[in-house]
SEBA-468560 format. One record per residue (C-alpha): residue number from 0; residue in one letter; x, y, z. Coordinates in steps of 0.05 Angstrom, whole numbers, plus 5000, padded with zeros to 4 digits. Layout:
R pos code   px   py   pz
R NUM    A    X    Y    Z
...
END
This chain:
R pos code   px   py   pz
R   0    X 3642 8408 7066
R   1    X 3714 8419 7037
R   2    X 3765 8468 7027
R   3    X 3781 8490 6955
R   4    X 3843 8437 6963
R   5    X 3795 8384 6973
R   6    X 3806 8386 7043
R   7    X 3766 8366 7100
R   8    X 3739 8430 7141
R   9    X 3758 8426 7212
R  10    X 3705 8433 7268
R  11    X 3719 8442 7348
R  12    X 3672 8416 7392
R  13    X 3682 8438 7456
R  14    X 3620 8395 7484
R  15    X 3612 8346 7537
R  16    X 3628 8277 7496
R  17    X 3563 8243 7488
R  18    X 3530 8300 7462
R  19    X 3598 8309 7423
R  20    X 3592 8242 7399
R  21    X 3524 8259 7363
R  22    X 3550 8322 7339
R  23    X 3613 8296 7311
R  24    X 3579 8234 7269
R  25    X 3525 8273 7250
R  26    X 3578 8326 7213
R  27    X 3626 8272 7195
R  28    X 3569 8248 7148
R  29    X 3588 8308 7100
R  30    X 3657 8324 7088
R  31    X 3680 8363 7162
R  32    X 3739 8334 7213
R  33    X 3719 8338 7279
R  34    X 3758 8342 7350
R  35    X 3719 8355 7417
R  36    X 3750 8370 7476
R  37    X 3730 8419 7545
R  38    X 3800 8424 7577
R  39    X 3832 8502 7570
R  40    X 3898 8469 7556
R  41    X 3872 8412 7501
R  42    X 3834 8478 7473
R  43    X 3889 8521 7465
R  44    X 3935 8465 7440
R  45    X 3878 8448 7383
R  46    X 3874 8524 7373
R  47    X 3946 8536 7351
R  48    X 3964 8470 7331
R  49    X 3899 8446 7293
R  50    X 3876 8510 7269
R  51    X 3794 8482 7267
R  52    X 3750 8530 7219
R  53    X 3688 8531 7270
R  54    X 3684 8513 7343
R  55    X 3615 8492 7369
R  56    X 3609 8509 7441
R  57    X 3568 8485 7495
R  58    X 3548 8551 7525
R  59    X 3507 8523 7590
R  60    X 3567 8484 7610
R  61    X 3632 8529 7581
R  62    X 3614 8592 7560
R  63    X 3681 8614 7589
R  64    X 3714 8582 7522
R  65    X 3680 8635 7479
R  66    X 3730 8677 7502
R  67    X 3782 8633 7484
R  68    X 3771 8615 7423
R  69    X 3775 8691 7409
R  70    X 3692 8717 7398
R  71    X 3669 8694 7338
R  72    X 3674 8731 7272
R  73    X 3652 8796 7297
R  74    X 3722 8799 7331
R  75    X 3755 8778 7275
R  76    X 3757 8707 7295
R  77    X 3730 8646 7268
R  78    X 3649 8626 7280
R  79    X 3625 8598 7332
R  80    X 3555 8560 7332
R  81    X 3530 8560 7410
R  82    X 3487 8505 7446
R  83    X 3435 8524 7495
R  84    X 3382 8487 7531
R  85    X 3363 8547 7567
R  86    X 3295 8593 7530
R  87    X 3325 8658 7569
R  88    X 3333 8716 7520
R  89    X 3387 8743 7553
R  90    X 3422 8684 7561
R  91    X 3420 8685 7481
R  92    X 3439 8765 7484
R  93    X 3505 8747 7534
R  94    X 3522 8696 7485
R  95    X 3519 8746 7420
R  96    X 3555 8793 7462
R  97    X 3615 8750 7477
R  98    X 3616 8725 7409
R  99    X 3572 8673 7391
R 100    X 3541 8680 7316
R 101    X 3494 8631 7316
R 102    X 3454 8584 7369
R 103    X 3419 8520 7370
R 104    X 3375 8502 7421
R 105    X 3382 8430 7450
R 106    X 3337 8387 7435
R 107    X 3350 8405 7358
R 108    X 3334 8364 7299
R 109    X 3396 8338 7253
R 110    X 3380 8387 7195
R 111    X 3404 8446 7243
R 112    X 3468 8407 7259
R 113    X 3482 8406 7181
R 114    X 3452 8469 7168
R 115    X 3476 8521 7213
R 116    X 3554 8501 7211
R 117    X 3542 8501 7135
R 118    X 3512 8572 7134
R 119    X 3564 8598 7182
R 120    X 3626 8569 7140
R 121    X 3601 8598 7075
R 122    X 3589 8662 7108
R 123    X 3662 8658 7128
R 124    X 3709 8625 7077
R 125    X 3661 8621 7025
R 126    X 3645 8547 7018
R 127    X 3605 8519 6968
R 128    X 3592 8441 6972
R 129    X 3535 8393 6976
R 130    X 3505 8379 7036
R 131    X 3488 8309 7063
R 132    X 3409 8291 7068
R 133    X 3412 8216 7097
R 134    X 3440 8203 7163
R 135    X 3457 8142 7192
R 136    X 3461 8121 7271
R 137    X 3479 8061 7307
R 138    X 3484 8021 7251
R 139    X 3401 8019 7255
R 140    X 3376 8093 7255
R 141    X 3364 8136 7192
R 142    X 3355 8212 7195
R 143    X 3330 8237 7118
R 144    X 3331 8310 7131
R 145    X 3302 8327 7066
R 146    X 3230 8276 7080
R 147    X 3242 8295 7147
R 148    X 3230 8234 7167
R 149    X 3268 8180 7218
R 150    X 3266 8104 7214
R 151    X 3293 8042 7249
R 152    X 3319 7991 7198
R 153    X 3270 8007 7146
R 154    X 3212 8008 7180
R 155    X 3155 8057 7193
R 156    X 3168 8126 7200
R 157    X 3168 8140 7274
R 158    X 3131 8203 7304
R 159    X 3178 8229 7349
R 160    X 3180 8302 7398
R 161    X 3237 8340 7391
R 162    X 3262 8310 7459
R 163    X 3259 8240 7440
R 164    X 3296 8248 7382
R 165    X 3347 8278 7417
R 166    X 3343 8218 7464
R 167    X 3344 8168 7410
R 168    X 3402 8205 7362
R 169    X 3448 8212 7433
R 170    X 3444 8138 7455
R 171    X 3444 8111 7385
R 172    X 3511 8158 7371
R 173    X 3543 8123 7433
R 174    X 3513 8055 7415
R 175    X 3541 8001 7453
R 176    X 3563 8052 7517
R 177    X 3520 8058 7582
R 178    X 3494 8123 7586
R 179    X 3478 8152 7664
R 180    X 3413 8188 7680
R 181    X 3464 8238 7705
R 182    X 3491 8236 7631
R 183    X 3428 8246 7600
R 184    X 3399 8295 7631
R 185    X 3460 8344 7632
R 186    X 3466 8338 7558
R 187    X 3382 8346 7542
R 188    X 3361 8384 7599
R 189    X 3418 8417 7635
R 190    X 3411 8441 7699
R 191    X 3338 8443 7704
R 192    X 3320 8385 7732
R 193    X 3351 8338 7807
R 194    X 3388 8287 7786
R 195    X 3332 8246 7825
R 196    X 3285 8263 7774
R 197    X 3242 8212 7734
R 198    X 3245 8257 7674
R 199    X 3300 8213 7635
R 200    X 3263 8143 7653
R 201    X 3199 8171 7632
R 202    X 3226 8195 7555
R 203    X 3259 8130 7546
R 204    X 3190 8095 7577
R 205    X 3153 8136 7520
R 206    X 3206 8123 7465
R 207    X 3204 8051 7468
R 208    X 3126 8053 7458
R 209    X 3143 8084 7398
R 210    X 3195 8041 7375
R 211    X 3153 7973 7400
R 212    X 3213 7965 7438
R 213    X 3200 7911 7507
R 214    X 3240 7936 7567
R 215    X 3249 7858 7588
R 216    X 3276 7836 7514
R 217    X 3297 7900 7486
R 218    X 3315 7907 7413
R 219    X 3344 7973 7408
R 220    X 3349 8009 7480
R 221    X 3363 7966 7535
R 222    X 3369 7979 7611
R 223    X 3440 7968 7662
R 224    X 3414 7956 7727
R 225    X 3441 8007 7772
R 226    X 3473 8047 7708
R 227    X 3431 8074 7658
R 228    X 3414 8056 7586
R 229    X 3447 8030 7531
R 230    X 3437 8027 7458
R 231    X 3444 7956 7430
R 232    X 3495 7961 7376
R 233    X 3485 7890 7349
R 234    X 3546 7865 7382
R 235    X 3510 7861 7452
R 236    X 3481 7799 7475
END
């Protein structure tokens, strides 16, 4: 997505940075810049200095930077897309209040995280572009958001839930980095389940059923004793 001067539009992610890292290479497919960061000061700094166009805001984890970032359009400020794992209407309803114009609800599908910023930005300045159908992940994993469908280098179309893609997009957008349980489940699940919960080894368990992937020679996802999981980038051996 561009500016009328061909330049890139500017999108804030104030997001924890694995989840940030899917966001931002998902929109860097099309034509956005993107900077994350959670910090007040880094926020303000990229505020005044940067000037971003949209901020995408991780309301479970800061919805205090709403507020900063000055409300949204409906007080005169620019949009802001919120993320929510949370199904609690009036969690939504606090959010709208404060300033949020849109929200996604984690796990999400690729085709919202081109689709909503997109909507919001032409509602706003007016932008008129292309968008992007084909992602790419990893190196391996490609998103076609018009055939809605996902594949691993070329193969079969793979039938995934909503939660395992967002397992799959996260690690494979942070492919080559060790991931924690702890990591994974505050960006999928939030707060809803112990950090002693199964529920992250159990996803992955199912996911690499449907990728034919063997925990003992793994191909794409890939277990660190003692650490979490990793996404094999091609470079690991």
């Amino acid at each position: 997505m561009s500016n009328d001067d061909g330049a890139r539009s500017r999108v804030l992610l104030i997001i924890t940075n694995s989840l940030a890292n899917l966001v931002a290479v998902t929109l860097r497919h099309g034509h956005y810049e993107t900077r994350d960061a959670v910090d007040e000061a880094a926020i303000r700094t990229l505020l005044r200095d940067w000037q971003p166009h949209l901020a995408i805001i991780d309301i479970d984890h800061h919805q205090a930077m709403i507020e900063l970032v000055g409300g949204g359009l409906s007080k005169g400020a620019i949009p802001i897309l919120a993320f929510t794992r949370k199904r609690d209407t009036s969690v939504k309803l606090t959010a709208y209040e404060l300033g949020a114009d849109d929200i996604v609800e984690v796990p999400f599908t690729l085709d919202e995280i081109i689709a909503r910023p997109y909507a919001l930005l032409r509602r706003s300045r007016g932008l008129k572009v292309p968008l992007v159908p084909t992602i790419t992940l990893g190196g391996q994993l490609k998103v076609d958001l018009i055939a809605q469908t996902v594949t691993m280098n070329g193969g079969q179309r793979l039938d995934l839930t909503p939660i395992q893609q967002t397992l799959l997009y996260i690690l494979a957008a942070n492919a080559g980095e060790v991931l924690t349980r702890e990591t994974l489940l505050a960006n999928i699940w939030g707060n809803a389940f112990q950090i002693e919960s199964n529920v992250v080894d159990r996803h992955v368990r199912e996911l690499r059923v449907k990728l034919g992937d063997d925990w003992r020679t793994p191909r794409y996802i890939e277990t660190v004793a003692g650490k979490g999981y990793r996404f094999r980038d091609g470079a690991i051996t």
